[in-house]
C-alpha positions as CSV (number, residue, x, y, z in Angstrom):
1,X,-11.8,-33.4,49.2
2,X,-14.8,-31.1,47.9
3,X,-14.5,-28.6,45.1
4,X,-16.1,-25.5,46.4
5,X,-18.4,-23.4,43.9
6,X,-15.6,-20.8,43.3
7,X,-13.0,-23.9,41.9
8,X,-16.0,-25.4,39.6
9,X,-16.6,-21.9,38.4
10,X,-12.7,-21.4,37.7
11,X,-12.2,-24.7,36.1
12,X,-15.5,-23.7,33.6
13,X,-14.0,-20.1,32.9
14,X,-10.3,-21.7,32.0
15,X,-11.2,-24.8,30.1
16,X,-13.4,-22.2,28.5
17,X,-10.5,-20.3,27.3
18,X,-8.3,-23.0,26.8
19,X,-10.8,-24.1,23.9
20,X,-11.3,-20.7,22.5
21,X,-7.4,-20.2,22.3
22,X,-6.7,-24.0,20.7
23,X,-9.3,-22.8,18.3
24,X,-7.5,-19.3,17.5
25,X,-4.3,-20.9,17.3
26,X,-5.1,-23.8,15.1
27,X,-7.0,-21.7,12.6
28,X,-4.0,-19.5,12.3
29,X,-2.2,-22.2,11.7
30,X,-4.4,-23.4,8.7
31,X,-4.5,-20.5,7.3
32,X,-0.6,-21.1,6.9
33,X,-0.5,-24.2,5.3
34,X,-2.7,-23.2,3.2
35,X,-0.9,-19.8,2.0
36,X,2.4,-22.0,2.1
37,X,0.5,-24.6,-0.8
38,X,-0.9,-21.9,-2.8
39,X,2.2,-20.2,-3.4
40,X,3.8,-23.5,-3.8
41,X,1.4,-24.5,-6.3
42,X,1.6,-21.2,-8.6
43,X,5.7,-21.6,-8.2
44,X,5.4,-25.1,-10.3
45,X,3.2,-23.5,-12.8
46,X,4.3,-22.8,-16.2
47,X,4.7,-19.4,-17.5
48,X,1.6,-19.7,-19.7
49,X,-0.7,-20.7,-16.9
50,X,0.8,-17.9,-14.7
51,X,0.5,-14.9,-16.9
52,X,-3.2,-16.2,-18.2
53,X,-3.8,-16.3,-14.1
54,X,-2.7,-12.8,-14.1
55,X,-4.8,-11.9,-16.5
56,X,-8.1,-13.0,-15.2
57,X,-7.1,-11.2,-12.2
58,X,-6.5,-7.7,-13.8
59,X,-10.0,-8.4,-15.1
60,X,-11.8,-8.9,-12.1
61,X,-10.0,-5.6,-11.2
């Protein structure tokens, strides 16, 4: 059994993509979590923190 140049070349290009689409996928993936904690985080907060969060923000406006 002998891989020919044109199988080599097709098992570079695809394990190629394979990595560049795990990568893609698992950064979007991240990026979830990481929206889903935030908000979680500022929905335990009290009131106080919240509105003096919204405050520095209008001032960085």
């Amino acid at each position: 059994m002998e891989v020919g140049i044109l199988g080599l070349v097709i098992a570079i290009v695809s394990g190629i993509g394979s990595f560049a689409l795990g990568r893609w996928l698992s950064k979007r993936r991240r990026e979830n979590k990481a929206h889903q904690a935030r908000a979680a985080e500022q929905a335990s907060q009290s009131r106080q923190v919240r509105r003096a969060r919204e405050r520095q923000q209008q001032r960085r406006r």
